[in-house]
BAMI-196357 format. One line per field, with one value per atom (N, C-alpha, C): residue number from 0; chain; atom name; y, z, x. Coordinates in steps of 0.001 Angstrom, whole numbers, plus 500000, padded with zeros to 6 digits. Layout:
// residues N
num c(NUM;...)
cadena c(A;...)
atomo c(CA;...)
py c(Y;...)
pz c(Z;...)
px c(X;...)
***
This chain:
// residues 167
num c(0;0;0;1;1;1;2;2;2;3;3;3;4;4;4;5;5;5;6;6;6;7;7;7;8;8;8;9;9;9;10;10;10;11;11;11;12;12;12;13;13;13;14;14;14;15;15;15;16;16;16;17;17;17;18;18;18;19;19;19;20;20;20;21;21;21;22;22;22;23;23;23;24;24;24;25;25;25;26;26;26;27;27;27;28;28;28;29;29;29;30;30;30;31;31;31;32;32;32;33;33;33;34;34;34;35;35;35;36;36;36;37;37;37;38;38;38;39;39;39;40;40;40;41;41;41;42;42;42;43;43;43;44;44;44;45;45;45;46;46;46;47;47;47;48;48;48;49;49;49;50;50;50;51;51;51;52;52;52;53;53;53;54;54;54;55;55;55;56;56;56;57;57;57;58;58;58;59;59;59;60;60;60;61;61;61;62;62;62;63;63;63;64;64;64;65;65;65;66;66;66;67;67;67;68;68;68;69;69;69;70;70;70;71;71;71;72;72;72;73;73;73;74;74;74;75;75;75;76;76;76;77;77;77;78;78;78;79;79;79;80;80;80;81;81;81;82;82;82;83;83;83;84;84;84;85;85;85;86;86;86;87;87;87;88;88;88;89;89;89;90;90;90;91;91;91;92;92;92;93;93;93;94;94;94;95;95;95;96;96;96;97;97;97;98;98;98;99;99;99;100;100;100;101;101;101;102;102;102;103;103;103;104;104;104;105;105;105;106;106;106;107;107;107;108;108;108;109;109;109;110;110;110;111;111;111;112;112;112;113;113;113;114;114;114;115;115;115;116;116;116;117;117;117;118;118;118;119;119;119;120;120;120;121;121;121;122;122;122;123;123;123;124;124;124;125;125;125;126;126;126;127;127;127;128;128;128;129;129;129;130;130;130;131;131;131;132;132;132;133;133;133;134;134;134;135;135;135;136;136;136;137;137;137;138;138;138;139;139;139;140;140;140;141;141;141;142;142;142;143;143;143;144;144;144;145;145;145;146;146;146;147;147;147;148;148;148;149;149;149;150;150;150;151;151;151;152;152;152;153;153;153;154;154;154;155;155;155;156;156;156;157;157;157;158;158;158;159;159;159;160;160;160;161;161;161;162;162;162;163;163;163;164;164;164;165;165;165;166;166;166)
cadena c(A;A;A;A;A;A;A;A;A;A;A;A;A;A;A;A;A;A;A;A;A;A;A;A;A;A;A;A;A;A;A;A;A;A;A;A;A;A;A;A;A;A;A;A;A;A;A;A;A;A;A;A;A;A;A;A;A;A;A;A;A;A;A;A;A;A;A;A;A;A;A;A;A;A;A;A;A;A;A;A;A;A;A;A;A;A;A;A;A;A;A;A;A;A;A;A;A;A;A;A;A;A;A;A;A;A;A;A;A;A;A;A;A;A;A;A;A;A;A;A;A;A;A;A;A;A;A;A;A;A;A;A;A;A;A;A;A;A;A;A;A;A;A;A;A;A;A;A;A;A;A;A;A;A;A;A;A;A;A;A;A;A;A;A;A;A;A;A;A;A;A;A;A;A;A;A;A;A;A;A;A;A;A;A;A;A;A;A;A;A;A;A;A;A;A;A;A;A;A;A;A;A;A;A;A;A;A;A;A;A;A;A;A;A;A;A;A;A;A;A;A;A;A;A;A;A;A;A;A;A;A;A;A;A;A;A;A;A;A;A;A;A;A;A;A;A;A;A;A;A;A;A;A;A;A;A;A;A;A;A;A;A;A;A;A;A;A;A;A;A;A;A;A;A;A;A;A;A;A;A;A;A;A;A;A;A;A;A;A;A;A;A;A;A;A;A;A;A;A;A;A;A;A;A;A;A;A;A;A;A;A;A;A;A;A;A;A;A;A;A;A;A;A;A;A;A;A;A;A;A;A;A;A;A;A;A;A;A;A;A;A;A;A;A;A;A;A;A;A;A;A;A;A;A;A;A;A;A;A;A;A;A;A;A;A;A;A;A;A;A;A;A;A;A;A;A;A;A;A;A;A;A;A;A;A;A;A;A;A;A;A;A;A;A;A;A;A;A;A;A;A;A;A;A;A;A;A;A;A;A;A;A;A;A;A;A;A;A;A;A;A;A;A;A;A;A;A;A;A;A;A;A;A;A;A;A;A;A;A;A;A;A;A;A;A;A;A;A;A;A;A;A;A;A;A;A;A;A;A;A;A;A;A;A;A;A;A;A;A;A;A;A;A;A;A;A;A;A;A;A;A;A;A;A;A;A;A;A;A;A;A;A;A;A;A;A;A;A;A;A;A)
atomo c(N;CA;C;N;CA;C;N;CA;C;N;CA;C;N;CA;C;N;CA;C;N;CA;C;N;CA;C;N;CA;C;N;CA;C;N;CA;C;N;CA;C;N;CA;C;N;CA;C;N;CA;C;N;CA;C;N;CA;C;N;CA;C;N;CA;C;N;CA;C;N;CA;C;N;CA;C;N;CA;C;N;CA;C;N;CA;C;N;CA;C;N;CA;C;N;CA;C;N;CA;C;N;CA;C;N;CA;C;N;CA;C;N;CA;C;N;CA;C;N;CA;C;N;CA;C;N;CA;C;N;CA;C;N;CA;C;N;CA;C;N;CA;C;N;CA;C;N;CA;C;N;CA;C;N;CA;C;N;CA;C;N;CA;C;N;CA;C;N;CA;C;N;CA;C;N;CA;C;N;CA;C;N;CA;C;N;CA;C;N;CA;C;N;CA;C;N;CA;C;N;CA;C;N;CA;C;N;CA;C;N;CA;C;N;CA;C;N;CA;C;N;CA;C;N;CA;C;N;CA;C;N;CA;C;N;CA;C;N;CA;C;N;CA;C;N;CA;C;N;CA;C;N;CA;C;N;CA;C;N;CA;C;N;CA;C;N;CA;C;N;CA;C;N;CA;C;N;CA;C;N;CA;C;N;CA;C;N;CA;C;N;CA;C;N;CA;C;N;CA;C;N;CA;C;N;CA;C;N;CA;C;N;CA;C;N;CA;C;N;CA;C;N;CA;C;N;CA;C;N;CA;C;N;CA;C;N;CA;C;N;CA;C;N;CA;C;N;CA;C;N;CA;C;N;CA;C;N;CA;C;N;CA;C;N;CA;C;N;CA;C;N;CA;C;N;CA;C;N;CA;C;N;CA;C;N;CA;C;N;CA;C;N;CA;C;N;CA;C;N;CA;C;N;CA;C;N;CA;C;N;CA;C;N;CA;C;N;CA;C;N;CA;C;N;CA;C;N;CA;C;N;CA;C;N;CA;C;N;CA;C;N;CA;C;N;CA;C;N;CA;C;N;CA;C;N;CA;C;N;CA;C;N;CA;C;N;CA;C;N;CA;C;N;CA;C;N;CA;C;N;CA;C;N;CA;C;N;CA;C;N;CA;C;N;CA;C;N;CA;C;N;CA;C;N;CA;C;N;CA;C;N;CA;C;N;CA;C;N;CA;C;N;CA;C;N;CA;C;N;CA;C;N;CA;C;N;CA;C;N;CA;C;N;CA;C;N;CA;C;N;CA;C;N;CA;C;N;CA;C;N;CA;C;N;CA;C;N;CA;C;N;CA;C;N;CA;C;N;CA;C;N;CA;C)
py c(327789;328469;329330;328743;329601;330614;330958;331954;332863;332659;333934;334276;333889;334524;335121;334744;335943;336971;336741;337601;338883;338391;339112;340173;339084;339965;341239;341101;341800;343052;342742;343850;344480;344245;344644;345552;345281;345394;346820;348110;349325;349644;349339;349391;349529;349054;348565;350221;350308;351267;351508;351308;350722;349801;348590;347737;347736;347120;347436;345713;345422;344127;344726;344261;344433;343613;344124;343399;343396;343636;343951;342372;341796;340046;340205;341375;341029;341790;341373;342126;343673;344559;346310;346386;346460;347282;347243;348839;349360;348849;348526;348139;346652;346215;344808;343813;344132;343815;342268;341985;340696;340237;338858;337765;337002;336276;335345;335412;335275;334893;333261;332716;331589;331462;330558;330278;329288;328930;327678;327316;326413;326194;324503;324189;323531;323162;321626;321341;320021;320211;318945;318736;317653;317435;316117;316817;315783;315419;314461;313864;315073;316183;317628;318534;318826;319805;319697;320352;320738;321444;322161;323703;323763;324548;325005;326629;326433;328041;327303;329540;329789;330848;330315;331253;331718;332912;333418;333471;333667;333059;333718;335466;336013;336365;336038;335389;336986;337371;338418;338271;339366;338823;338598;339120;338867;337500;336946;335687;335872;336912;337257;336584;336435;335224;335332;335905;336661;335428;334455;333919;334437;335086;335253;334498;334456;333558;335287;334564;335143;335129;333748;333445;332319;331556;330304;330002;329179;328698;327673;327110;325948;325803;324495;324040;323407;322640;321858;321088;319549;318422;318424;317994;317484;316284;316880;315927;314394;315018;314016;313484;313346;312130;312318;310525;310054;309855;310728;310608;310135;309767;308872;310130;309985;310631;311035;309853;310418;311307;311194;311836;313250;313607;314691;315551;314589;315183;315471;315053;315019;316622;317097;318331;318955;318889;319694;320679;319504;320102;320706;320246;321535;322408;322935;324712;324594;324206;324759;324976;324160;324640;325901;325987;326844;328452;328370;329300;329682;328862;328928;329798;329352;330250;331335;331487;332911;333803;333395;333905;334848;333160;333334;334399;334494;335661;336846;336540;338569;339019;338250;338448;338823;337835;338201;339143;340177;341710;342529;342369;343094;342674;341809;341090;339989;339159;338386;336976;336003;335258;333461;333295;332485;330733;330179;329170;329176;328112;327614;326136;325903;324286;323966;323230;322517;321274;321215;320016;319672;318125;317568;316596;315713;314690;313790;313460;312572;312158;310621;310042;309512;309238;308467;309861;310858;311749;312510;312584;312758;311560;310421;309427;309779;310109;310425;311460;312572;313715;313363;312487;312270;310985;310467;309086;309389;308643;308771;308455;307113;306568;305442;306091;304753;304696;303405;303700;304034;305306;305879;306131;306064;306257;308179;308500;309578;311086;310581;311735;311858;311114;311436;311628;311136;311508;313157;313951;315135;315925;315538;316429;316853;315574;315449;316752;316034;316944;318321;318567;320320;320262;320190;320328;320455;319350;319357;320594;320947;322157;323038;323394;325065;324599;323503;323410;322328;322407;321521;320420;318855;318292;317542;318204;317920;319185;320298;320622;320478;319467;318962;317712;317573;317298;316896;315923;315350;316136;315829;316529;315842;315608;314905;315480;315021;315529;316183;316468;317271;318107;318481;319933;320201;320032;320384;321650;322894;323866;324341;323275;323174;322407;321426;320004;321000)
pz c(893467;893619;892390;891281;889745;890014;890490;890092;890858;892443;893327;892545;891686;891067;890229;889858;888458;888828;889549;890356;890903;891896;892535;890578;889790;888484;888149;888046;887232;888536;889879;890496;890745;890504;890292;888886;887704;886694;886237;887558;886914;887284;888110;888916;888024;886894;885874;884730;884858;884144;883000;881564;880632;879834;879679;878741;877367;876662;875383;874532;873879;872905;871347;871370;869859;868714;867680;866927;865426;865228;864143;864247;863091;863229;862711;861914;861152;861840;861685;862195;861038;861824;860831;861098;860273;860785;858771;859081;857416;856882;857916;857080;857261;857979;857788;857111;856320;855397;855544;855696;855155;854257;853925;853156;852852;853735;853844;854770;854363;854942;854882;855792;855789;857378;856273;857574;857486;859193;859788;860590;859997;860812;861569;862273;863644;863689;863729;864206;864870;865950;866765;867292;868193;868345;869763;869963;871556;871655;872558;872868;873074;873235;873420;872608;871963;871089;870172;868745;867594;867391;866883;866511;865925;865523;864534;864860;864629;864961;863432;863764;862513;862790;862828;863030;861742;862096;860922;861290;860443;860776;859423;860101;859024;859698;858519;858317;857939;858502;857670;857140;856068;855484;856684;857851;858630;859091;859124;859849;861229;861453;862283;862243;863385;863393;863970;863722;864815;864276;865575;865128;865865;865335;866020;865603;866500;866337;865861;864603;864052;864039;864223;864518;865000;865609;865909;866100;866104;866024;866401;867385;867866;867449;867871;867760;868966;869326;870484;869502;870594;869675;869954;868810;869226;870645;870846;872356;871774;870674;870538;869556;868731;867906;868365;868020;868817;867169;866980;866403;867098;866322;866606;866441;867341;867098;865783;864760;863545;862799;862883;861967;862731;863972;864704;864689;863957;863767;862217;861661;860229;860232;860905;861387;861711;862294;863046;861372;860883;859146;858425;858420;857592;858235;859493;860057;859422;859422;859517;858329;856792;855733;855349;855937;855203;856388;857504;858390;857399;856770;856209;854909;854554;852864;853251;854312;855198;855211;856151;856364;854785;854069;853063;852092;851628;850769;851369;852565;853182;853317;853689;853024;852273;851650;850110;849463;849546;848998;849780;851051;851743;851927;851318;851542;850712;850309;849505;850426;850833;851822;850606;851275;850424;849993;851214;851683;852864;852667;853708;854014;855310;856095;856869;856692;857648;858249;859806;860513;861338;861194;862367;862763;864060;864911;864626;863296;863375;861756;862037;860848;859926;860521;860133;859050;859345;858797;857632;858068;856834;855996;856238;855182;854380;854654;854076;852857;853409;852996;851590;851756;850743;849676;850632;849431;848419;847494;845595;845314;845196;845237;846341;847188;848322;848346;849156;849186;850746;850947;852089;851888;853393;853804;853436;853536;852429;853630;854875;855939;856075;855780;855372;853927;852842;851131;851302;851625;851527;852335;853589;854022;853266;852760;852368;850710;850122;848814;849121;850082;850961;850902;851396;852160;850520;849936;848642;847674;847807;847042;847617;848518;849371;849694;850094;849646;849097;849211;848324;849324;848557;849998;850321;849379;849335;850544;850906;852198;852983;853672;854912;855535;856560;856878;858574;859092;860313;861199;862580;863548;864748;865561;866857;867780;868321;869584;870433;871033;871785;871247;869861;868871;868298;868693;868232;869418;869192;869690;869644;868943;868886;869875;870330;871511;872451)
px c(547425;548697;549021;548971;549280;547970;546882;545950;546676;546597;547535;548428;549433;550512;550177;548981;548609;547461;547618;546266;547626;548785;550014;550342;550199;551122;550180;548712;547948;547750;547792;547460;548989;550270;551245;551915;550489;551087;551677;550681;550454;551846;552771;553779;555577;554708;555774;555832;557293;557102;556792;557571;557408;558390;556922;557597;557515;558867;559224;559492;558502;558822;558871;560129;560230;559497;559434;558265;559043;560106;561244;561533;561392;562081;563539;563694;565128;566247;567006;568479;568400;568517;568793;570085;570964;572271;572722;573198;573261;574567;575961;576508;576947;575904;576091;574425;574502;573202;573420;571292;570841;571340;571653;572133;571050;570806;569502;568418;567464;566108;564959;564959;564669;563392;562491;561308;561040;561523;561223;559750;558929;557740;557556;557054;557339;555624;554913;553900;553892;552704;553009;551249;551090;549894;550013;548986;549089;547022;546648;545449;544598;544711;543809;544024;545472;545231;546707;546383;547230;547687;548783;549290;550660;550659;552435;552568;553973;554652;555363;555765;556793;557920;559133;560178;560433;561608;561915;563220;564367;566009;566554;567089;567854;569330;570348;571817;572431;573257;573912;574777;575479;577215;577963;578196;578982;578885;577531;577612;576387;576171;574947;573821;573442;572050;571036;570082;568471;567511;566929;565591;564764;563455;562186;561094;560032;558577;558107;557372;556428;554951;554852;553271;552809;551923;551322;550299;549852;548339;547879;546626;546654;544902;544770;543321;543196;542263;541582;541249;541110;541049;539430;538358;537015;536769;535870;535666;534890;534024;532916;533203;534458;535137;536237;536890;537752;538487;539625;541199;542199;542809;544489;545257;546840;547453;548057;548172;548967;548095;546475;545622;545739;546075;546003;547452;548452;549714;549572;548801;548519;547739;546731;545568;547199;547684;548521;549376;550272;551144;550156;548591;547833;547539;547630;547616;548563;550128;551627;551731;551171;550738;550280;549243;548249;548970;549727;550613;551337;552294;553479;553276;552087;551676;550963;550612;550140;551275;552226;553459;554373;554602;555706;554598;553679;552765;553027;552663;552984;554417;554981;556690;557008;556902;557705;557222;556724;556190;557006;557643;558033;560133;560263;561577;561738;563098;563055;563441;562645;562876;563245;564547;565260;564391;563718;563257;562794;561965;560850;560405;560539;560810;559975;559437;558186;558728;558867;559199;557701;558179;557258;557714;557493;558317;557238;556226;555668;556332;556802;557066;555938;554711;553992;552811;553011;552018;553131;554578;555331;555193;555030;555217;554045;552935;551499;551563;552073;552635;553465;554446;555390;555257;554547;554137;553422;554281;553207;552088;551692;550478;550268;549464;549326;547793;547157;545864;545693;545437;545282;543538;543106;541471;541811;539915;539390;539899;540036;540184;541797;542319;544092;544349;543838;543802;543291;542495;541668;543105;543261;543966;545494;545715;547134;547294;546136;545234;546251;545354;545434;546832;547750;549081;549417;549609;550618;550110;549067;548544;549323;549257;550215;551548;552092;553794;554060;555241;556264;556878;556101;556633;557687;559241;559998;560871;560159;560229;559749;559310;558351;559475;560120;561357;561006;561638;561269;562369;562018;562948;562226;563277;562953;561929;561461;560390;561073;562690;563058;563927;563491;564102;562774;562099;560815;560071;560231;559545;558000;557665;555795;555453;555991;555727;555612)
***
């Protein structure tokens, strides 16, 4: 049933006059200027696959509020080793890492972006993330390595599974 519909869209498509997506994330208006700039990134992970998005959320003096998705990224889980979910929600915060320092570098040459927030609905891979000295196995120690090198993991912050726009 879903192929006929996309099969109906693509032989319908020429039909369309033109479409227009904007690709501008920030609010323009000259006399109501940016205030703040802030990026929110979002990772989650399920039994097949991993991934994080990253919004961007600029504030004007007036009080004006534009969020757009800027980017995302997913993986597929390996077929032929068998991971647990927290180590796969754990894979998931290093794309949203290494997204986030993607993101915030090409920015900030182009704009002055105030802060940057990494959520995930897994408690058990933030605790990893934030703990001082624990004795964690060498495939959660390596990854964690990674993450604390590219942010700060006093921004890495939990959020429920149904405010979570990566799920």
């Amino acid at each position: 049933m879903l192929f006929i519909k996309n099969v109906e869209i693509v032989e319908n498509f020429s039909s369309y006059s033109t479409i227009y997506v904007s690709r501008y994330c920030l609010i323009y208006d000259v006399e109501d200027p940016i205030e703040f700039i802030y990026l929110h990134g979002f990772s989650d992970a399920s039994s097949l696959a991993y991934g994080a998005c990253i919004f961007l959320k600029s504030i004007t003096k007036s009080g004006n509020i534009k969020v757009s998705l800027v980017t995302s990224k997913s993986r597929l889980v390996p077929l032929k080793r068998k991971i647990t979910i927290p180590r796969l929600e754990l894979l998931g915060n290093l794309i949203l890492a290494k997204l986030m320092n993607l993101v915030f570098m090409t920015l900030k040459e182009e704009t002055f972006i105030n802060s940057y927030h990494l959520w995930s609905d897994s408690m058990i891979s933030l605790a990893w993330i934030k703990a001082n000295k624990k004795e964690i196995k060498h495939f959660v120690e390596n990854r964690v390595k990674v993450i604390r090198s590219i942010v700060h993991r006093e921004s890495c912050s939990y959020c429920q599974t149904k405010e979570n726009p990566a799920d």
